[in-house]
Jmol script that loads the backbone (N, CA, C; Angstrom):
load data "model"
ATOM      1  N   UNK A   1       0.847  -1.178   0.000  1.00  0.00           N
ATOM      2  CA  UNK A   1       0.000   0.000   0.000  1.00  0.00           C
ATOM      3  C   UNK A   1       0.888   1.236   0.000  1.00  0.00           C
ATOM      4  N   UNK A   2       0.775   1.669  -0.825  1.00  0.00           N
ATOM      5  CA  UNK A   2       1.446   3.441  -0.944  1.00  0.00           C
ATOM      6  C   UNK A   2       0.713   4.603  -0.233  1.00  0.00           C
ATOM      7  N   UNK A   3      -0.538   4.382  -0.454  1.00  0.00           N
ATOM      8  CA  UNK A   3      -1.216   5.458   0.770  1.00  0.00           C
ATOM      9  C   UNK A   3      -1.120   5.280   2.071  1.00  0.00           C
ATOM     10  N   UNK A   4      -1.115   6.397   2.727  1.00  0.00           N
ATOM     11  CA  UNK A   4      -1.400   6.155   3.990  1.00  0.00           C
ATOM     12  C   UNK A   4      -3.022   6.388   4.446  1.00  0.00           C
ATOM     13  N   UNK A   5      -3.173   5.109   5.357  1.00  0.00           N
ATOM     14  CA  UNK A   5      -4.794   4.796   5.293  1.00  0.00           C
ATOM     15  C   UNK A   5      -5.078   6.370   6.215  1.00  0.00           C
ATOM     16  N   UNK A   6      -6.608   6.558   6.269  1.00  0.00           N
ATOM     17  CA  UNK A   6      -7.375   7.549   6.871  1.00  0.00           C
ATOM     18  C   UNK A   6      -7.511   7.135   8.323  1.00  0.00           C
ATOM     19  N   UNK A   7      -8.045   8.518   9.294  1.00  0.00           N
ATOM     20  CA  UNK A   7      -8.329   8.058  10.332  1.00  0.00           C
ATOM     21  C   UNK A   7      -9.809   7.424  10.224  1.00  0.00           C
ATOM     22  N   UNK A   8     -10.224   6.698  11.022  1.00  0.00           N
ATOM     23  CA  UNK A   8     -11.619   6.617  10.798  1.00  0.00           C
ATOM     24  C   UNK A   8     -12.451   6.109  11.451  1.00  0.00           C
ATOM     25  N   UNK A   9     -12.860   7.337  12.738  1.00  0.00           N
ATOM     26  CA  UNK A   9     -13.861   6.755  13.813  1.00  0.00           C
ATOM     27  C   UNK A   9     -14.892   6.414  13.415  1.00  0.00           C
ATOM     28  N   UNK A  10     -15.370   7.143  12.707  1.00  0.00           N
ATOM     29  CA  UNK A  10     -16.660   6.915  12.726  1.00  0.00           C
ATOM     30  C   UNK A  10     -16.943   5.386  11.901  1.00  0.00           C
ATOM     31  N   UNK A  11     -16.442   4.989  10.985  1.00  0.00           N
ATOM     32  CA  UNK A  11     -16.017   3.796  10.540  1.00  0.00           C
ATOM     33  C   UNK A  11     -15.761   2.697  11.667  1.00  0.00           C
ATOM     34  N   UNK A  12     -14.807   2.938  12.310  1.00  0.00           N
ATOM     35  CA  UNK A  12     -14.785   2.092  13.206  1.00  0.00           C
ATOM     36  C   UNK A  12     -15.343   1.418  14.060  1.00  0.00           C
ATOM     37  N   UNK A  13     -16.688   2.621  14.516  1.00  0.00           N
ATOM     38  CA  UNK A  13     -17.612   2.467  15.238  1.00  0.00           C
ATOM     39  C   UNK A  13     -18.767   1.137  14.742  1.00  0.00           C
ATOM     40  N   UNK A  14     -18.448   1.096  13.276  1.00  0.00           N
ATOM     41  CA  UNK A  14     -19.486  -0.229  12.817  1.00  0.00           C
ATOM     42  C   UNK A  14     -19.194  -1.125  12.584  1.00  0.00           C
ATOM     43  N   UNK A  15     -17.912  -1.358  12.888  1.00  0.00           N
ATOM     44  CA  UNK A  15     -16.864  -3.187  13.162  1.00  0.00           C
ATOM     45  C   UNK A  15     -17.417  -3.294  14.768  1.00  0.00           C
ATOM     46  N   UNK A  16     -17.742  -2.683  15.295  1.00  0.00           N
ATOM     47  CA  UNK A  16     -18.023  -2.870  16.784  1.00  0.00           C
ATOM     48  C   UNK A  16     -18.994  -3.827  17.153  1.00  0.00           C
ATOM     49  N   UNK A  17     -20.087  -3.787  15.969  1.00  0.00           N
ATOM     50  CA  UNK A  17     -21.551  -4.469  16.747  1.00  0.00           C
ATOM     51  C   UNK A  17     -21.571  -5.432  16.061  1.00  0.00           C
ATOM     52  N   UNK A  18     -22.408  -6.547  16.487  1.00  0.00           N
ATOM     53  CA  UNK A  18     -22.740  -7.685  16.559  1.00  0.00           C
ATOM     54  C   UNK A  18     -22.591  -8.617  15.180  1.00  0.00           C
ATOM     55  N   UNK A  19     -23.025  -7.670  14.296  1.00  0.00           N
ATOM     56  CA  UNK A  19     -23.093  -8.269  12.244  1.00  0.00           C
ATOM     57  C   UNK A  19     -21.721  -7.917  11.648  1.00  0.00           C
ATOM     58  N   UNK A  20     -21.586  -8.618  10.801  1.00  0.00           N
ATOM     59  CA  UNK A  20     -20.305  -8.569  10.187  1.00  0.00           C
ATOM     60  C   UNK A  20     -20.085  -7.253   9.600  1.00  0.00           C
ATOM     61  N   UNK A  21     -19.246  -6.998   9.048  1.00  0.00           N
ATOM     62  CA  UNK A  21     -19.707  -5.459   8.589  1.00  0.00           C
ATOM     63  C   UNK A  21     -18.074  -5.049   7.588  1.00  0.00           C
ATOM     64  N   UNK A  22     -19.071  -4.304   6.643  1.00  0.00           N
ATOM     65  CA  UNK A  22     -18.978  -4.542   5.005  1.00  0.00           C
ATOM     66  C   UNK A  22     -16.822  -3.729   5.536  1.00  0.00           C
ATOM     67  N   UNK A  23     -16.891  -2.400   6.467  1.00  0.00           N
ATOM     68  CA  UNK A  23     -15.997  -1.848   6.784  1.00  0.00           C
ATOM     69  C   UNK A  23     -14.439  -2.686   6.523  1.00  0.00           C
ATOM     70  N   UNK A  24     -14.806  -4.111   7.663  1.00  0.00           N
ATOM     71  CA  UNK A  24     -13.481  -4.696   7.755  1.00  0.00           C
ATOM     72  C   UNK A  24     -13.021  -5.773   6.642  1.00  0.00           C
ATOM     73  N   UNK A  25     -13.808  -5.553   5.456  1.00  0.00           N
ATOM     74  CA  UNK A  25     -13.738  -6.143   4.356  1.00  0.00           C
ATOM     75  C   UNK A  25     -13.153  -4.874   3.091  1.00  0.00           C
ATOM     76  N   UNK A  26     -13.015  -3.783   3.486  1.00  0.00           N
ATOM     77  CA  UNK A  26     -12.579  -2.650   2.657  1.00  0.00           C
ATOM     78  C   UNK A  26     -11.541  -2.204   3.501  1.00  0.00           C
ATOM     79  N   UNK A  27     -11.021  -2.477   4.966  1.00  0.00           N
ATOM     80  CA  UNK A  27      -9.354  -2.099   4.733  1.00  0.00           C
ATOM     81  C   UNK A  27      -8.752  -3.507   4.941  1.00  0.00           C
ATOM     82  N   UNK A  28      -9.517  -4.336   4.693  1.00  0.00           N
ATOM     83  CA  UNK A  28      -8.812  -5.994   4.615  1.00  0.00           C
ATOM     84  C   UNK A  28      -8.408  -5.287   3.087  1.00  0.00           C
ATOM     85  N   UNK A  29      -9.104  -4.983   2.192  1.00  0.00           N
ATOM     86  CA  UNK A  29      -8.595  -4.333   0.449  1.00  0.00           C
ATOM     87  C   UNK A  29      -7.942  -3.663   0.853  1.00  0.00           C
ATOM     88  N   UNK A  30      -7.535  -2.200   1.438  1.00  0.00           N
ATOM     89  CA  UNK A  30      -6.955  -1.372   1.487  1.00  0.00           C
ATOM     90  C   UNK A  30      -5.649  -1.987   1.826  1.00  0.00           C
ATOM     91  N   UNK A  31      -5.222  -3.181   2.438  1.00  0.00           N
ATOM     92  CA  UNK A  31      -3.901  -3.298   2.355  1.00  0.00           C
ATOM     93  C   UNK A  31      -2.795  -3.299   1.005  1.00  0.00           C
ATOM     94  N   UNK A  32      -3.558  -3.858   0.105  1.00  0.00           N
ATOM     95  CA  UNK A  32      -2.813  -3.920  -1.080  1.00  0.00           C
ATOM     96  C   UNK A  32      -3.547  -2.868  -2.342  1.00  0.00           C
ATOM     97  N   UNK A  33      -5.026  -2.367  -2.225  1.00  0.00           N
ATOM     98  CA  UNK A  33      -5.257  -1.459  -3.131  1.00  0.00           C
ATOM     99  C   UNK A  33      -5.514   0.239  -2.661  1.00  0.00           C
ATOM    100  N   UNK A  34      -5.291   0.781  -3.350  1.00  0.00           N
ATOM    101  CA  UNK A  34      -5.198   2.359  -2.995  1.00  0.00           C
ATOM    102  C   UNK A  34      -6.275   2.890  -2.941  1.00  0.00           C
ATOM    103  N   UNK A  35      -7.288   2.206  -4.112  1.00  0.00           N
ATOM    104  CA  UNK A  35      -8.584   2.533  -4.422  1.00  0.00           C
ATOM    105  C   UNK A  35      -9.512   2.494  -3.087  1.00  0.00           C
ATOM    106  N   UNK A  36      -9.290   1.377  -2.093  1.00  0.00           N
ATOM    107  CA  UNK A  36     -10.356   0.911  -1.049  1.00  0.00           C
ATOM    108  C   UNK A  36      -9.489   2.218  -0.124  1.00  0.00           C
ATOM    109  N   UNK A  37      -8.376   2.549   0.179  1.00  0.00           N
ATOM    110  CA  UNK A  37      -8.480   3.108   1.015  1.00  0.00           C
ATOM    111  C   UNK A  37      -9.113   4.896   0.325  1.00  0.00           C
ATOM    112  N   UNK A  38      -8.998   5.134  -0.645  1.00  0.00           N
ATOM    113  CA  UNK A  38      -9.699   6.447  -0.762  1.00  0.00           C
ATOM    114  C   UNK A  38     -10.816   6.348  -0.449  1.00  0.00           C
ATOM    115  N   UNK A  39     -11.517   5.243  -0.683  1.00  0.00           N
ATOM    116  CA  UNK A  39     -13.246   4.779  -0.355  1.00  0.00           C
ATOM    117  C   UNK A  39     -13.460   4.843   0.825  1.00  0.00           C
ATOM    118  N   UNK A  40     -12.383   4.414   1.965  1.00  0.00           N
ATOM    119  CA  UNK A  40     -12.757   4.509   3.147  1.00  0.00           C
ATOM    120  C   UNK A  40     -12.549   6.219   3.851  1.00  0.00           C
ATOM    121  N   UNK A  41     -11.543   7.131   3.141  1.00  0.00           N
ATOM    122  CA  UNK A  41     -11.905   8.234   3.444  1.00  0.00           C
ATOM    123  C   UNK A  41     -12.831   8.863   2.468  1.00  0.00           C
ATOM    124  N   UNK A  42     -13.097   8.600   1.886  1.00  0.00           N
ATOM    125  CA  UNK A  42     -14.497   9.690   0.950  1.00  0.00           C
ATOM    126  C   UNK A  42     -15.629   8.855   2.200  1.00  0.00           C
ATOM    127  N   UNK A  43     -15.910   7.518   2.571  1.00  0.00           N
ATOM    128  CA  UNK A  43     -16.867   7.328   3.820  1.00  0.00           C
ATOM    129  C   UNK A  43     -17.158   8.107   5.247  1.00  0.00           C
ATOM    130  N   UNK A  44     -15.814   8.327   5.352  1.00  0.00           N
ATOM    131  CA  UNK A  44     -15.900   9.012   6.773  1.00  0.00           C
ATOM    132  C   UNK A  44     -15.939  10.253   6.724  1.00  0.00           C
ATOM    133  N   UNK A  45     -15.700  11.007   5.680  1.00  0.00           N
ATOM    134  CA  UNK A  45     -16.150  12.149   5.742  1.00  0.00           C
ATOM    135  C   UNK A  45     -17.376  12.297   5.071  1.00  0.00           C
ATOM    136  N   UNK A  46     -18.157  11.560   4.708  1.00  0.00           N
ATOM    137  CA  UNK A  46     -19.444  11.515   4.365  1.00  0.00           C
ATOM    138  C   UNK A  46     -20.166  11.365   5.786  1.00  0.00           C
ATOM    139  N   UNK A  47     -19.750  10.354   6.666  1.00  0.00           N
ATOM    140  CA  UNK A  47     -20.446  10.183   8.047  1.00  0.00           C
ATOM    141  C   UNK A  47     -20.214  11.456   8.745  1.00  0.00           C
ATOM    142  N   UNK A  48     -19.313  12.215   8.369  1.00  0.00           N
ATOM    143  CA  UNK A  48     -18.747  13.306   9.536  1.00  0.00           C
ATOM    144  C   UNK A  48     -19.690  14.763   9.062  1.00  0.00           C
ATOM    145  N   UNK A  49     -19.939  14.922   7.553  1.00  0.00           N
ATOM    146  CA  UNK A  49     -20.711  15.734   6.795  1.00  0.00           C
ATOM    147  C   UNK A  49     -22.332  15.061   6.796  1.00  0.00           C
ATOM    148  N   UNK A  50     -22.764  13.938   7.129  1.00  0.00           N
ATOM    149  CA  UNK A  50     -24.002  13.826   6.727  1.00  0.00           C
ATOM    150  C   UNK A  50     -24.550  14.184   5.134  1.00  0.00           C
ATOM    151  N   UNK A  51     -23.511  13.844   4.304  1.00  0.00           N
ATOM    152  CA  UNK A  51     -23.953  14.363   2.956  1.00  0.00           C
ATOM    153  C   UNK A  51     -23.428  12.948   1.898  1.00  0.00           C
ATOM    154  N   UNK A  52     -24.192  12.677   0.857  1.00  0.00           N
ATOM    155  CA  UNK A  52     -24.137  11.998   0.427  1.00  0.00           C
ATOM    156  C   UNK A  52     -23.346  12.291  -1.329  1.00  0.00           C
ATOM    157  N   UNK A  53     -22.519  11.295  -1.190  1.00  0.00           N
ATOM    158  CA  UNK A  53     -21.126  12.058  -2.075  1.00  0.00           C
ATOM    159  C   UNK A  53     -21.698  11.150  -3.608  1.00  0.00           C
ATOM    160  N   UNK A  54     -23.192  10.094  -3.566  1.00  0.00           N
ATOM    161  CA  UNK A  54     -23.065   9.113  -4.890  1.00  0.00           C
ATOM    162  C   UNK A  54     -24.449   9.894  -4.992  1.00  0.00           C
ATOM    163  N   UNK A  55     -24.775  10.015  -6.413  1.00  0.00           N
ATOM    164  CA  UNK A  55     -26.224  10.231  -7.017  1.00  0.00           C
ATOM    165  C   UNK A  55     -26.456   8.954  -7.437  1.00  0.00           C
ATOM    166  N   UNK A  56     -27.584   8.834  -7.917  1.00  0.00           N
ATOM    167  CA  UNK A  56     -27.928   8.049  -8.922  1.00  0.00           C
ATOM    168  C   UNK A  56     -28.453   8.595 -10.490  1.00  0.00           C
ATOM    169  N   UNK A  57     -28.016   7.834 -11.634  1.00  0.00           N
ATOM    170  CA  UNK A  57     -28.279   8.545 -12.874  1.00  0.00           C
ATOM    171  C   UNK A  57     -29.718   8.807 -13.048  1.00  0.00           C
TER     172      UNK A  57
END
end "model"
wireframe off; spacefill off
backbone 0.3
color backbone group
């Protein structure tokens, strides 16, 4: 990995509970792709903004 991953509480906060969760399956990717870790910061600052960064066509 060439990036350096994001911080990411708020992310973190949903590996916590009980269901598997989609999170620790995108920086399990982020170790070797660059792509998952930009995904995981365009996420957390979506959780931190309350704004939604995908339309639909």
């Amino acid at each position: 990995m060439a990036k350096k991953m994001h911080n990411t509480p708020n992310l973190d906060e949903l590996e916590k509970g009980k269901w598997p969760s989609f999170v620790t399956g995108l920086k399990r990717l982020a170790k070797d792709k660059d792509i998952a870790v930009d995904l995981l910061g365009q996420l957390e600052a979506s959780y931190k903004t309350r704004k939604g960064y995908w339309k639909g066509g």
